[in-house]
N, C-alpha and C positions, 0 to 999 in steps of 0.2 A: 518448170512453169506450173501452175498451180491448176484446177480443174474447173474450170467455170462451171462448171454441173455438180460438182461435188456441196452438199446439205451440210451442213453444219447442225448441230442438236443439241438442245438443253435439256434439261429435267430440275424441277422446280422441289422443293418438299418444303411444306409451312409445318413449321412447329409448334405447339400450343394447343393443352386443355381449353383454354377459351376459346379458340375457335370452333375446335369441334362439338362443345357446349353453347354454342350458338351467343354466347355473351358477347364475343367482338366479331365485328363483320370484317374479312381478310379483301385487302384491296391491291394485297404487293402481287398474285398470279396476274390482273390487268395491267398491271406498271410496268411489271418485269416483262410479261410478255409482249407487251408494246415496246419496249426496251431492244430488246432481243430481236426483235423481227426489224431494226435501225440498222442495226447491227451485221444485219445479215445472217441471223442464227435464229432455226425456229423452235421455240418453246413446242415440245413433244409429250411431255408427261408431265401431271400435278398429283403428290399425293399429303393426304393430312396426315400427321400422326400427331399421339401425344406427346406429353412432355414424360417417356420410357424409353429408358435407355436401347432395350431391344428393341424395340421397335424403331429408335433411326438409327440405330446400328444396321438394320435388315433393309431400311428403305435406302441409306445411302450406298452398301453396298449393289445393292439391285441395279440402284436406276445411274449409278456413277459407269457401270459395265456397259450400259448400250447407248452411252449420249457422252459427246463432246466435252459439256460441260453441266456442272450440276450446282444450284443455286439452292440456300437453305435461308430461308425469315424465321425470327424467334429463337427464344431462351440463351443469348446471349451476354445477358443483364447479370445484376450483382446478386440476385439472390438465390437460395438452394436449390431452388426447382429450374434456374438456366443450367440445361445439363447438355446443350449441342455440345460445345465443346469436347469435353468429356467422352460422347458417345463416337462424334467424331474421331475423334484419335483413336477411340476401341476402333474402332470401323478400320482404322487405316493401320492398325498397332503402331501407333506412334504414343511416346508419352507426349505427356499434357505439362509444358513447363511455362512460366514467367519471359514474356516478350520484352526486352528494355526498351525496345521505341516503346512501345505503347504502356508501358511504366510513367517512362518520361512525357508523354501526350497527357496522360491523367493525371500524373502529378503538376504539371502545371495549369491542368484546366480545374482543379477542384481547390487549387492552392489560396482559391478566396471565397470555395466554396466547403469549407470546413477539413479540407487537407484528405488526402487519397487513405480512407480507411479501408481496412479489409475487407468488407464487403466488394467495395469499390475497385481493390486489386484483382479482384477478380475477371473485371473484364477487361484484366492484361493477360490472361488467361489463354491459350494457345497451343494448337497441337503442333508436336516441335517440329521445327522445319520450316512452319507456315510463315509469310508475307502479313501484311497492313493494308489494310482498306479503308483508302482516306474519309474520314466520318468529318464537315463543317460545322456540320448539326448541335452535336453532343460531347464531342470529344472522345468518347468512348469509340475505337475503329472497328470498323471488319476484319473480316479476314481473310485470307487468299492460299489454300496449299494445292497445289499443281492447279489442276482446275475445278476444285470444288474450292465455292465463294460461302463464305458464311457469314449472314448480314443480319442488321435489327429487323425488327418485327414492327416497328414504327413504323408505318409506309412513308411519314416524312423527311425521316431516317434514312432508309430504304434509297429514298430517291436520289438523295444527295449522293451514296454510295455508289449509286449505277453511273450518275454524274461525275462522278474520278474515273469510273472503268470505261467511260465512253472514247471509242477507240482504238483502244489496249486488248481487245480479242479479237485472234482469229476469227472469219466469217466468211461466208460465199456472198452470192447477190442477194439485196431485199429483198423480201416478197412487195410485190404490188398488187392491191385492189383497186378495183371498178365496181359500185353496186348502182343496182335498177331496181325497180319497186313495178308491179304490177297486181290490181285486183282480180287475182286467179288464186282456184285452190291448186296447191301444187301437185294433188295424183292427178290434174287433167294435162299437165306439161312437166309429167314427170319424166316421160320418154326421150318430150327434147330436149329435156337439160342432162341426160345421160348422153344420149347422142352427139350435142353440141362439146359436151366433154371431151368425148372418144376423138373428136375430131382434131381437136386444139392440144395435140400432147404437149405435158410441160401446164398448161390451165386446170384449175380447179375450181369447180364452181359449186357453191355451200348455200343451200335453200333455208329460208327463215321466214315460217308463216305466223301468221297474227289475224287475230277477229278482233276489227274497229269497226263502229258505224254499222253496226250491223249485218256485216258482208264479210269475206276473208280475201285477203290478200296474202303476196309474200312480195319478201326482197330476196335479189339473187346479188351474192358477193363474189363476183370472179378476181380469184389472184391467181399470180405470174410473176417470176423473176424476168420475163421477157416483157414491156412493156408497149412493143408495135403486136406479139402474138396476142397479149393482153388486152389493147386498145378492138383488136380485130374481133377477137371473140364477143366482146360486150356488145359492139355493134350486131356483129348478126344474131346473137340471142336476143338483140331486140327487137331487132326486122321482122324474125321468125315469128315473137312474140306479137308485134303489129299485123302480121299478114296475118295470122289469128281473129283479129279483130279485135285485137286488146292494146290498153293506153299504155303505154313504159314511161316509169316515170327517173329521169337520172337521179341517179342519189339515192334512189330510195325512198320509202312513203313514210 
């Protein structure tokens, strides 16, 4: 029987000179990690790297050794510089060979769009061994080998991808949040929002201050896989917060 307490874990790596050259803004660690936490699996670690071989050679091995599962966006496309593939399979010493499904997926999705030229074979491209991940999008698939996911870097892309996986992984329970909003700086209720933690094990509650209107506030996000310890905690760190002499506002300000 399975562990109702047992965490499931991902680890995220975006690939791509342009993001870390700030030219494209990355949107798939929100997606993914929204994804993930459906799923019952929490996103644990993001790291950027560029489009160099060592470098996601170094990051896949690292973060595939203490997480569940490990997710990669970028450099899957047809031209020189999509080199996931490639470094993937270093990573894993797997060669790098020619998938027939996804031969055949491209060649019939480009077959009116000027016929699958080599560029374009290339993202049938695959470290051997590996699975298909269903793409609606583009035609061009992911990928799947044990459980390193390797997907576009389109966030549109992207999504439709997690849309075929939805389901199909292992998981433990949601997490769940509850947030409250209150106009307090948080070192004055910093004590009882450690306190209120200690109390509620299994609850995490994650302080998020802001200056609007000329005054500072925060919101406090409690999550929980347990959803009555969950509902209980928000409550009393509101009380607590009222008996204060402070307004809570649900949801957040």
């Amino acid at each position: 029987m399975a562990d109702p307490t047992r965490i499931w874990t991902a680890a995220l790596i975006v690939i791509g000179d342009e993001i870390l050259s700030g030219r494209t803004q990355d949107r798939n660690v929100s997606q993914i990690g929204i994804w993930l936490g459906v799923q019952g699996i929490r996103l644990r670690e993001v790291r950027v790297v560029p489009d160099v071989q060592d470098a996601i050679v170094e990051a896949v091995n690292a973060l595939r050794s203490r997480n569940d599962y490990l997710f990669t966006t970028g450099g899957i496309g047809p031209t020189h510089d999509d080199i996931t593939v490639d470094a993937i399979a270093a990573a894993l010493d797997v060669s790098v060979e020619i998938h027939e499904g996804a031969r055949a997926i491209l060649s019939g999705y480009y077959e009116t769009r000027g016929g699958l030229t080599e560029a374009r074979l290339r993202m049938a491209r695959v470290p051997a061994g590996a699975e298909l991940i269903e793409n609606r999008m583009s035609g061009a698939p992911g990928i799947r080998h044990g459980n390193i996911f390797i997907m576009a870097g389109v966030p549109s892309i992207t999504a439709g991808m997690l849309d075929s996986l939805t389901g199909k992984l292992e998981g433990g329970l949601p997490l769940q949040s509850v947030t409250i909003g209150c106009w307090v700086a948080e070192s004055e209720i910093a004590d009882l929002l450690a306190a209120t933690e200690r109390a509620y094990e299994g609850c995490q509650i994650g302080s998020y201050p802001f200056f609007r209107e000329g005054r500072t506030g925060a919101n406090f996000v409690i999550r929980s896989t347990d959803a009555v310890m969950l509902a209980t905690c928000a409550a009393d760190l509101g009380a607590a917060l009222e008996r204060g002499g402070r307004v809570v506002t649900a949801g957040g300000i």
